[in-house]
C-alpha positions in Angstrom: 124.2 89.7 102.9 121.0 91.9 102.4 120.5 91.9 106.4 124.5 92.2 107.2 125.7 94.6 104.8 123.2 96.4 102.3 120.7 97.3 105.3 122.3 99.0 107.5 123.9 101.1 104.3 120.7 102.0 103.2 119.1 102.4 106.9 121.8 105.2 106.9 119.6 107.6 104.7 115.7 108.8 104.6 113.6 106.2 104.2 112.0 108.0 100.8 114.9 108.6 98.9 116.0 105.5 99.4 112.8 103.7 98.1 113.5 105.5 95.3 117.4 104.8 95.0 116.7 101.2 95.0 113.6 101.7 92.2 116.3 102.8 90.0 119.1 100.6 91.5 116.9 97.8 90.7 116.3 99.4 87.0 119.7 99.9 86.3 120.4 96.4 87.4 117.9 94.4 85.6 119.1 95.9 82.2 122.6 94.3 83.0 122.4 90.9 80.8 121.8 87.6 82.8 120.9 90.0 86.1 117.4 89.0 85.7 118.0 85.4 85.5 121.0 86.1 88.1 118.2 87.0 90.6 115.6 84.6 89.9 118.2 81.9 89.9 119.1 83.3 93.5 115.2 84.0 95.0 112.8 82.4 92.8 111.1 79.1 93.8 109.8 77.4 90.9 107.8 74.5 92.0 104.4 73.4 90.4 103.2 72.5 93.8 103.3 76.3 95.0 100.3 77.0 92.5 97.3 78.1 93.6 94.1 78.9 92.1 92.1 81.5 93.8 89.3 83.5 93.1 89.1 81.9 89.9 93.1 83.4 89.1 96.0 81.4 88.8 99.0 82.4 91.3 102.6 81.2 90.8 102.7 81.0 94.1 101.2 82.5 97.4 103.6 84.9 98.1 102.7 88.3 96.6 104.2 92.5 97.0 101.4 94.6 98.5 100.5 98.1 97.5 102.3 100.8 98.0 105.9 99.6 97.0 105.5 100.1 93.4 102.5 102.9 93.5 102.9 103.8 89.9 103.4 100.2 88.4 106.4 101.4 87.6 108.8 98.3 88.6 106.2 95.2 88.8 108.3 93.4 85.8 112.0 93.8 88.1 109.8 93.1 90.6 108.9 89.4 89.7 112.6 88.6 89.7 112.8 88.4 93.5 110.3 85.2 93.6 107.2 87.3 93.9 104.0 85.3 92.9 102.0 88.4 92.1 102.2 92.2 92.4 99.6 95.0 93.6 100.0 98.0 92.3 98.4 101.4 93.4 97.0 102.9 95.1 96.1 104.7 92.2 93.6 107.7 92.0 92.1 109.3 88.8 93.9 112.6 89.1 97.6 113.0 89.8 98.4 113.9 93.5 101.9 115.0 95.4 100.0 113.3 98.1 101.4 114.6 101.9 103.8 117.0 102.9 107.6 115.2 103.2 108.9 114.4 105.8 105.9 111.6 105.5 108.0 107.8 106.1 109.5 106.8 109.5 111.8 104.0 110.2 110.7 102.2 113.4 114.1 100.4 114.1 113.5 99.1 117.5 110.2 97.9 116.7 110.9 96.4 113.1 108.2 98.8 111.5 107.4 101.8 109.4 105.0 105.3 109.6 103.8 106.0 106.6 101.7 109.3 105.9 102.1 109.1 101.9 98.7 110.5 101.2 98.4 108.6 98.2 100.9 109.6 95.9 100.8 108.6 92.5 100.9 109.5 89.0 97.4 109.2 88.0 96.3 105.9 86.3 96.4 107.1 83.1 99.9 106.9 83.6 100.4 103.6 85.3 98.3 102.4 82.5 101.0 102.9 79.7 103.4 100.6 81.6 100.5 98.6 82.2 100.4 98.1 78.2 103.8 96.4 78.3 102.7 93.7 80.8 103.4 90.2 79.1 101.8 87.8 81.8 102.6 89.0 85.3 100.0 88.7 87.6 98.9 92.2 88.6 96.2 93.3 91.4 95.0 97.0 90.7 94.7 98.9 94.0 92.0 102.2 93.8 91.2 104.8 95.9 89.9 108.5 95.9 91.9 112.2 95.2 92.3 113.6 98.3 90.1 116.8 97.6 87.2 114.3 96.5 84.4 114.7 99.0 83.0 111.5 100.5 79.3 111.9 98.7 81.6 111.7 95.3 84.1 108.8 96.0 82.4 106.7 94.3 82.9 108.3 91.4 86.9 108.4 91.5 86.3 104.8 92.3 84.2 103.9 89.1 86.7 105.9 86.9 89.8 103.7 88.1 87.9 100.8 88.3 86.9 101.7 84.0 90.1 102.8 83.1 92.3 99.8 84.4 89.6 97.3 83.8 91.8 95.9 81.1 95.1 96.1 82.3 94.6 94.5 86.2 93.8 90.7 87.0 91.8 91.9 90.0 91.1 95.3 91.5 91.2 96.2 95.4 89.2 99.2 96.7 90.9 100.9 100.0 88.7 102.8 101.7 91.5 102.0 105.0 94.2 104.6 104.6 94.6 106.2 107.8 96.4 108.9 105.4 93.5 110.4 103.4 91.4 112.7 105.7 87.8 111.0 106.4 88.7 108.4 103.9 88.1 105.6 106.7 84.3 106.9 107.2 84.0 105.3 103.8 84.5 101.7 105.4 81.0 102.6 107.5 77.9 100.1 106.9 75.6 101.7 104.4 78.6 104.0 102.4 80.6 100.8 102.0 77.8 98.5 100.7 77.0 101.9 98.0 80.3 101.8 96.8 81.5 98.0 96.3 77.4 97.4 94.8 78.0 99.8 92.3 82.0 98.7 91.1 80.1 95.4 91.3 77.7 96.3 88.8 80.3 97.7 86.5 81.6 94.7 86.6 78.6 92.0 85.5 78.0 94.7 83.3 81.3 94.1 81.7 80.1 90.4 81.9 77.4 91.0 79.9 79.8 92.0 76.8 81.4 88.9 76.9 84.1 90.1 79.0 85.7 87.8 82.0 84.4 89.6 85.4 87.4 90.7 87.6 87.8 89.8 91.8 87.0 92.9 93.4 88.9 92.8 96.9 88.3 94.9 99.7 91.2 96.2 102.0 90.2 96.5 105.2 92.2 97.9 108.4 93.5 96.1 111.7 91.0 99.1 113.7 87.9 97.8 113.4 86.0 96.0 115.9 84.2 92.9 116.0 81.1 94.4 114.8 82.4 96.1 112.3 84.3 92.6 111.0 80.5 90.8 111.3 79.3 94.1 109.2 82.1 93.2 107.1 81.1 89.5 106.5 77.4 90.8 105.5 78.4 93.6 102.9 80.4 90.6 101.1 77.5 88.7 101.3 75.4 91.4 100.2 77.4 92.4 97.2 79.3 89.4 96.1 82.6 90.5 95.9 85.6 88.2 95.6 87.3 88.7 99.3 89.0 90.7 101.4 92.8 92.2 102.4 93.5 91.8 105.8 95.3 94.1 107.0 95.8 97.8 106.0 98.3 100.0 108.4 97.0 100.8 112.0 96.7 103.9 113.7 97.8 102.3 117.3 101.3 103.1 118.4 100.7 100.2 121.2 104.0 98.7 123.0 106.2 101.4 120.7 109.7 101.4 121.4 111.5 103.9 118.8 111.5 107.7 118.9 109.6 108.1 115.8 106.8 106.3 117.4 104.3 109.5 117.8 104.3 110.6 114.2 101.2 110.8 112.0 100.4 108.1 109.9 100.0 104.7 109.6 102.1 101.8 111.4 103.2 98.5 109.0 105.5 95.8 110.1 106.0 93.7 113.4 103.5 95.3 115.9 101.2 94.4 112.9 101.7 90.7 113.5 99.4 89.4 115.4 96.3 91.7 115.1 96.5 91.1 111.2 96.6 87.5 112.3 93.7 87.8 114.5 92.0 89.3 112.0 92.1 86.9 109.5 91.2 84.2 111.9 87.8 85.8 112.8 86.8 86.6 109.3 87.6 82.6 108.0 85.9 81.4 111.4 82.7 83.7 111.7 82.4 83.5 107.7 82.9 79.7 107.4 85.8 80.3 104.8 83.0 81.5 102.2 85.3 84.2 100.9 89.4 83.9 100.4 91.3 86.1 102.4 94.9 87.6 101.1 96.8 88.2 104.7 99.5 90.5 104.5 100.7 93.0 107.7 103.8 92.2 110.3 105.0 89.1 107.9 108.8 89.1 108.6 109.8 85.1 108.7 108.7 82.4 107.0 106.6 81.3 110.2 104.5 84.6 110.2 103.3 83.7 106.7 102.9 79.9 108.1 100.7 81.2 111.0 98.5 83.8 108.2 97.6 80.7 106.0 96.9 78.4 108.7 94.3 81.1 110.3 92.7 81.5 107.1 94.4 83.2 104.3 94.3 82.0 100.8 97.3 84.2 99.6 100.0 86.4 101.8 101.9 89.8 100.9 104.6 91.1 102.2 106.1 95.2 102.2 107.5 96.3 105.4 108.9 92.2 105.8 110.7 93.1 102.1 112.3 95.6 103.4 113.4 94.4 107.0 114.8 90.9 105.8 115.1 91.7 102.5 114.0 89.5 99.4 115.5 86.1 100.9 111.9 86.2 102.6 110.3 85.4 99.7 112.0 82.4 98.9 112.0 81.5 102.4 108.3 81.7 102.9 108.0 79.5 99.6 110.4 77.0 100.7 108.5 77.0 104.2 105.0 76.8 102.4 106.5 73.5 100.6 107.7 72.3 103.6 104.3 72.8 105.6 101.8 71.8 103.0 103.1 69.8 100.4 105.9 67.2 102.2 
C-alpha cells in the first residue's frame, strides 16, 4: 500500500515539507485510540529470539532508525510503533542552529537515494532533552556534533557539553565528526584530532563511573570516504581509547554511477549507491579488527537481504533512514522476519 499508493503521493511534493507533514501526520495519528496498537499489531515483530545484547544494552531487536529522521527527539515514542528496535536521535549541537540554506534535500528517484545538505539543524539539546524526560523505556542512542560557527581547535568543547547534558537521558551517545554538511567538520575524523576528542568524552565518562553511575557506549560514526588507512587508523584510535564501536556508514560525497538530475547537488548521498561500500566497510573493520569492537551497519539498506548481507559482514545491529522512506515501514518487519528466518530457524 505504502509503495503503491502513499509514495508516489508524497514523492509529489519537496522532500522537506513532507518529512515534516508525516512528523505531524504520524502525531495526529498516534493520538487516535487503538492507532498505536493498530500499527504495532501491523509492523511490529515481537519475538524473544530477535533480542540482542550488545555493548552491554539490551535491543528489542536489531533493527534500529538512524539519525537524522527524528533530529530533535521529537517523535522517537510514534516512532517505536513501526517495529523499530531502537532510535537515534540527533544530531544535536549545544546551541540552536537553522542549519543550511533550503533548498538543502534531493530526491534521487532513479537511483533510490537522497542529497542531504541539512547542516545540522536542530533545536538545541536543551530542548530535545525535555521530551527526553518523558521517555518511559525506549531505547535511545544520543547522536552529537559541533555548531557550525565552532572552530575545529573548540569542538571538543560543543562535544563535552552534549555529551554532559544528555548524559542522563541517552542509552548510548554517537559522536559524528562525518557530516559532509558542516564545513571542515570531516578534518575532525584525522588521526591525532580524533583520538583528542573521543579520549576526552571517554574520560567524562569513567569519570561518571567513578560516582557510581553506569558508563555509556560511546560510538563513533564514521563515513563510506575513507581509505584503507584511514579504516586501520580507525581500528587503533578504538583501541587507544576504548570506546564501545563504530557506525558504519555516514552519507558519501561520491555521485558515482548517478542516474537522476539532482545528482550534482551539494551534500551528502544516502540510500542504494550506498549499499555496497557501507557493506564493504563493515567487512574490513570486523575482518582487520578480529570482531573486537561491534559495528551498527546502516547506509543503502532497502530489502530484507541488504540488512542479511550487513550482519553477515560483521554488524552487530542495522539502521535504516533512506530504506524507511523508499519501502516504507513494511521494511522493518521484513528485515525482522528475514533475521528469524536466517539466524534462528
Amino acid at each position: 500500500m505504502y509503495k503503491l499508493l502513499i509514495r508516489p503521493i508524497l514523492f509529489w511534493f519537496d522532500p522537506e515539507k513532507v518529512h515534516y507533514f508525516t512528523f505531524s501526520l504520524i502525531r495526529f495519528l498516534s493520538k487516535i485510540p487503538g492507532i498505536s496498537f493498530l500499527f504495532k499489531t501491523i509492523y511490529a515483530v515481537d519475538d524473544k529470539r530477535l533480542e540482542t545484547e550488545v555493548f552491554g544494552l539490551k535491543f528489542k531487536n536489531p533493527v534500529g532508525l538512524a539519525a537524522g529522521f527524528d533530529k530533535d527527539a521529537l517523535l522517537y515514542k510514534e516512532l517505536t510503533n513501526f517495529g523499530f528496535g531502537f532510535i537515534e536521535i540527533g544530531t544535536l549541537t549545544p546551541k540552536p542552529q537553522n542549519g543550511n540554506p533550503k533548498k538543502r534535500l534531493f530526491r534521487l528517484k532513479q537511483d533510490g537515494a537522497i542529497i542531504n545538505r541539512m547542516g545540522f539543524n536542530n533545536k538545541g539539546v536543551e530542548s530535545a532533552i525535555e521530551r527526553l524526560k518523558l521517555n518511559d523505556g525506549i531505547l535511545i542512542g544520543g547522536n552529537i556534533g559541533k555548531n557550525k560557527l565552532t572552530p575545529n581547535e573548540n569542538a571538543v568543547d560543543d562535544y563535552i557539553i552534549c555529551f554532559e547534558a544528555l548524559y542522563d537521558y541517552v542509552d548510548y551517545f554517537v559522536v559524528n565528526v562525518s557530516s559532509p554538511n558542516t564545513p571542515n567538520l570531516r578534518e575532525l575524523q584525522e588521526k591525532e584530532p580524533l583520538t583528542k576528542l573521543l579520549q576526552t568524552l571517554q574520560t567524562k565518562n569513567e569519570h561518571r563511573l567513578g560516582n557510581n553511575n553506569k558508563v555509556k557506549p560511546i560510538l563513533l560514526k564514521i563515513a563510506p570516504d575513507l581509505t584503507n588507512e584511514q579504516l586501520l587508523d580507525i581500528i587503533d584510535i578504538i583501541d587507544t581509547t576504548k570506546i564501545a564501536g563504530v557506525i558504519a556508514t555516514n552519507t558519501t560525497i561520491s555521485r558515482e554511477g548517478l542516474q537522476s538530475e539532482n545528482k550534482n547537488e551539494m551534500g551528502g548521498l544516502s540510500g542504494k549507491p550506498l549499499t555496497n561500500r557501507s557493506t564493504e566497510v563493515i567487512r574490513f573493520l570486523s575482518e582487520k579488527s578480529n570482531k573486537s569492537f561491534p559495528i551498527i551497519g546502516v547506509g543503502g539498506i532497502h530489502s530484507a537481504q541488504d540488512a542479511i548481507e550487513k550482519l553477515e559482514a560483521g554488524a552487530s545491529l542495522i539502521q535504516l533512514y533512506t530504506g524507511f522512506i523508499y519501502e516504507g515501514p513494511a521494511l522493518v518487519k521484513e528485515i525482522n522476519k528475514k533475521i528469524l528466518k536466517t539466524f534462528h530457524s
